[in-house]
C-alpha positions in Angstrom: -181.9 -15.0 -73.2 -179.7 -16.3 -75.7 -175.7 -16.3 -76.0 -174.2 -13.5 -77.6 -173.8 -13.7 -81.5 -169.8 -13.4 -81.1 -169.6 -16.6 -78.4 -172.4 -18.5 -81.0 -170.5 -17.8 -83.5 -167.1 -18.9 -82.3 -168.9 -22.1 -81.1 -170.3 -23.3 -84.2 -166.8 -22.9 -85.6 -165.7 -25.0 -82.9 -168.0 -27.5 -84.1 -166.9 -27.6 -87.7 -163.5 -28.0 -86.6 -164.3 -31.1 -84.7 -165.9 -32.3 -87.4 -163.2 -32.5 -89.6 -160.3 -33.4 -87.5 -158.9 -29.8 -87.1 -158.6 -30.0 -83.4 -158.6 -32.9 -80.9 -161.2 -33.0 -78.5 -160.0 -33.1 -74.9 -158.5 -35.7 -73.8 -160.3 -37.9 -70.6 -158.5 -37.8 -67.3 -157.2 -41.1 -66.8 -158.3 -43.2 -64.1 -155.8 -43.9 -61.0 -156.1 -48.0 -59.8 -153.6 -49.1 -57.4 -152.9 -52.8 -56.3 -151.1 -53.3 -52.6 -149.5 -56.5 -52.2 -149.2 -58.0 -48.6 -147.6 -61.2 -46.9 -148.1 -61.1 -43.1 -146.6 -64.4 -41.8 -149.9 -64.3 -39.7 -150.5 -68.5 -39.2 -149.3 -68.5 -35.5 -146.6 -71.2 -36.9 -143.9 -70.0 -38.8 -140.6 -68.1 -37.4 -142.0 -64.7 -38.7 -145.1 -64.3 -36.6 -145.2 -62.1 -34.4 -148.6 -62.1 -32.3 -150.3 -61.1 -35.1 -148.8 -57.5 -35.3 -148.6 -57.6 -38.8 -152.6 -56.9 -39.0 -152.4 -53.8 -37.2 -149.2 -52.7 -39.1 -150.9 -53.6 -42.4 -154.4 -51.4 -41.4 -151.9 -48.5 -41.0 -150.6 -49.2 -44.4 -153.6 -49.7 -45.9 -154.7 -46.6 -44.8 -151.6 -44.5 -45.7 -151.9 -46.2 -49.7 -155.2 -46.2 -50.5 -155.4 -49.1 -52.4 -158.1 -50.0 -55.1 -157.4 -53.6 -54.5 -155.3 -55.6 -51.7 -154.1 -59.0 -52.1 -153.5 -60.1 -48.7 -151.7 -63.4 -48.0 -150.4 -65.9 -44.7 -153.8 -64.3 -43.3 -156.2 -65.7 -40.7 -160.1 -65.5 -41.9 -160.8 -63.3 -39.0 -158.4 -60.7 -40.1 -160.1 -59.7 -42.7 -162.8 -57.9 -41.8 -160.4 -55.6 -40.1 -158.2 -55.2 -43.3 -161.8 -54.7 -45.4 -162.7 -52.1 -42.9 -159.4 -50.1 -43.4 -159.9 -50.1 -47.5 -163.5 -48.6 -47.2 -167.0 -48.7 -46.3 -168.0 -50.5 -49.3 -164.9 -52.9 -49.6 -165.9 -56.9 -49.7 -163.4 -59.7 -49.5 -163.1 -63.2 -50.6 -161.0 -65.9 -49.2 -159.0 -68.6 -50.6 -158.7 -71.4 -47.9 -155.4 -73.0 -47.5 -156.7 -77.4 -47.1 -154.9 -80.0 -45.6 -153.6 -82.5 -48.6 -154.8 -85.7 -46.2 -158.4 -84.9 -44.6 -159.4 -82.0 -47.1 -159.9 -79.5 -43.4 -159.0 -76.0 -43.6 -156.0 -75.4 -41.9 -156.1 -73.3 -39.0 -153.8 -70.1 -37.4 -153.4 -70.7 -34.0 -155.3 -69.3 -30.9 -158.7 -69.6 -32.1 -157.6 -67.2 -35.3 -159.8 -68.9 -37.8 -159.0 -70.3 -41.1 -155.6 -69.8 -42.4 -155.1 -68.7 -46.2 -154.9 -65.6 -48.6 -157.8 -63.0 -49.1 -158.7 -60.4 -51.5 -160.1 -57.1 -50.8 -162.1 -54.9 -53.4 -162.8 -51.4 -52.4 -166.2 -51.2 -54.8 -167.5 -54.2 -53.4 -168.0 -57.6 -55.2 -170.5 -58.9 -57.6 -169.4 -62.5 -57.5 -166.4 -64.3 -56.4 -165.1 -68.1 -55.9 -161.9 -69.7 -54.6 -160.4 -73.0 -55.5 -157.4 -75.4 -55.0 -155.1 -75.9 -57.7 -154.8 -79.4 -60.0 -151.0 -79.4 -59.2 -149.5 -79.9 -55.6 -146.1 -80.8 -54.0 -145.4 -82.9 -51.7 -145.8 -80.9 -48.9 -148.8 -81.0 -46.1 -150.9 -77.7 -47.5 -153.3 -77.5 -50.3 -152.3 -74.4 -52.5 -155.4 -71.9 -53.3 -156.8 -69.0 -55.4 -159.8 -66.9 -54.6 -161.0 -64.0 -57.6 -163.5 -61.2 -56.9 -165.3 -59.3 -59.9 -165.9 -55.5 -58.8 -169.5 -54.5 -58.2 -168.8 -51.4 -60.1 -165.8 -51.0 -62.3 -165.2 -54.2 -64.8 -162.1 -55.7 -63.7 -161.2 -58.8 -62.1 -159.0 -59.4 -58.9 -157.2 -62.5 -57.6 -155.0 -63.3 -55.2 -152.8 -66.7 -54.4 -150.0 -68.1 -52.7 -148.5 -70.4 -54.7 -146.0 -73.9 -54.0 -142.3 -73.0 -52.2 -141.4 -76.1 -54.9 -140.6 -73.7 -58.4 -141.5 -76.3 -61.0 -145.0 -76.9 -58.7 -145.7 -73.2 -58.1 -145.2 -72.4 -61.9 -147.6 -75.1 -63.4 -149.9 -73.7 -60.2 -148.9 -70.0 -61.8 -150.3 -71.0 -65.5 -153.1 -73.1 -64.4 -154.5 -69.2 -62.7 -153.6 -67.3 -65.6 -155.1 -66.7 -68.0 -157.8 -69.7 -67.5 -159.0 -69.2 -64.4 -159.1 -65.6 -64.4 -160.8 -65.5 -67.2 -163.7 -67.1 -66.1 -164.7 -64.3 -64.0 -164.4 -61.9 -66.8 -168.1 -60.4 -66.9 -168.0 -59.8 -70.7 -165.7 -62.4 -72.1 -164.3 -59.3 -73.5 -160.4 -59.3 -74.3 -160.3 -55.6 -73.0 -161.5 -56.6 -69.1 -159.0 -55.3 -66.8 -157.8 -58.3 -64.8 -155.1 -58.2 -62.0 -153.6 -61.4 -60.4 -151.6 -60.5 -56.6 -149.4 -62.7 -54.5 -146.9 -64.4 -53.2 -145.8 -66.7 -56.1 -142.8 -68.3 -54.7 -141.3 -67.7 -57.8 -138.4 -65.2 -58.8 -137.7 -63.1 -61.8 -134.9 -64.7 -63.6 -134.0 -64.6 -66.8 -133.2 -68.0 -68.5 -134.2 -69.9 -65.7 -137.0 -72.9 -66.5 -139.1 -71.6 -63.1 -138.3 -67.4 -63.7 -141.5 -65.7 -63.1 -141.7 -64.4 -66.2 -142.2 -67.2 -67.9 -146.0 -66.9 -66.0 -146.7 -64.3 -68.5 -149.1 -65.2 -71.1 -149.3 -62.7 -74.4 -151.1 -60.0 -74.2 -150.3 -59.7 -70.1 -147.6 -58.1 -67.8 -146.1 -59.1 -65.0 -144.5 -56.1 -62.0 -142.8 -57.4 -59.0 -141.0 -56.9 -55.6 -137.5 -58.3 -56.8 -138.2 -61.6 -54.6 -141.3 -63.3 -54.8 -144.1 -61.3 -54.7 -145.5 -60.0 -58.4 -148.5 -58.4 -60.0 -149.6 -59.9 -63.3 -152.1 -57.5 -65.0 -153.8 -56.8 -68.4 -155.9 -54.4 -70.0 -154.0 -51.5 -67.7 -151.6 -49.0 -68.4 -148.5 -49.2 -65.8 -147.5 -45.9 -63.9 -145.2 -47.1 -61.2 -144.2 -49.5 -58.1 -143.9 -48.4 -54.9 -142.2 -50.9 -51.7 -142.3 -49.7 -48.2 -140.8 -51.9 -45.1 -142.9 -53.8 -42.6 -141.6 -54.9 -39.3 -143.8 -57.3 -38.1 -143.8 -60.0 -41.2 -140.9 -61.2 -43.5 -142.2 -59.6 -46.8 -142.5 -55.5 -47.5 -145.4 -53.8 -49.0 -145.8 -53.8 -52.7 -148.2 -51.6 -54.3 -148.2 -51.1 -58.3 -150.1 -48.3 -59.4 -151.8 -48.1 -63.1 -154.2 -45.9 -65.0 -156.9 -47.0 -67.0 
């Protein structure tokens, strides 16, 4: 049985308008992405740790946001299947191991913890991922790192680092990630990937200084951050907000950014 002439009618005229521009088809929902930023002073060394708290605090927060994509960093290895867990059932991680400058070892947290470094977490799962030490280094003990993860589903990009407390150091580490880097996980080699880069960057935004964040930026990217040192650079996304919440049991609050794309 067949529609009723009046709603055929009124349909085909539908049509015709669409055809020639007379109304705009409607317009696709937008897609929600959201990025949480963490720092949880979880070595075992430094004079923020505290037992390794900041795991348990960052589950709940994890759970609470509902992030898309976490950048994790001052993390043990075995953390993170816990932090993985809390993002979703399908959520992968890859881990950039923090190296010591003299023997090459991974440094480790204390008590047994594992390997000491920064992770990222994708809730779709990964399709392929990597991690690296960066060209330029201070003078310090640690080797500085970078670990990206292509999603398994949507076609974006997501990196995390933690970057030299030396400015000049942790901006050349800064431009060395992005764009290069990142780039070559893009899937397509397409300029319209979505690519987001997380983390402590040691690095502050301030205008006319040499070593201001911003100056991290390459065209065509945008950078979003905490108001001290931890920033999301991102392209390919349309910004919608940042959001900061305290955490007690590390030296750095939550910072999520949420875009649409």
């Amino acid at each position: 049985m067949g529609l009723p002439r009046s709603r055929r009618a009124a349909g085909a005229v539908l049509a015709v308008l669409l055809l020639c521009g007379l109304v705009t088809p409607p317009a696709t929902a937008a897609t929600a992405f959201k990025v949480l930023q963490l720092n949880l002073c979880n070595s075992g060394v430094a004079g923020c740790y505290q037992g390794g708290q900041a795991v348990g605090e960052a589950v709940t927060m994890i759970q609470r946001r509902l992030p898309d994509v976490v950048s994790v960093n001052e993390v043990c290895l075995s953390d993170l299947p816990r932090l993985t867990a809390a993002v979703g059932a399908t959520a992968e991680y890859q881990f950039a191991f923090a190296r010591r400058k003299t023997t090459g070892a991974n440094i480790e947290c204390t008590d047994g913890r594992g390997a000491y470094g920064s992770g990222i977490i994708v809730k779709e799962g990964i399709r392929t991922s990597g991690h690296g030490v960066y060209t330029a280094q201070d003078s310090g003990t640690e080797v500085r790192a970078w670990a990206c993860a292509l999603s398994e589903v949507r076609a974006f990009t997501a990196c995390t680092t933690h970057l030299s407390t030396t400015a000049a150091v942790a901006l050349a580490q800064c431009k060395e990630l992005v764009p290069a880097t990142v780039l070559s996980y893009d899937p397509t080699g397409s300029a319209t990937t979505r690519h987001v880069v997380a983390g402590d960057l040691n690095l502050r935004y301030s205008p006319g200084s040499a070593t201001s964040a911003q100056n991290c930026v390459p065209s065509g990217w945008f950078r979003k951050g905490d108001g001290d040192v931890q920033h999301v650079i991102a392209r390919t996304l349309t910004f919608v907000s940042t959001e900061e919440y305290p955490m007690y049991r590390t030296d750095h609050p939550a910072f999520v950014v949420n875009y649409t794309f």
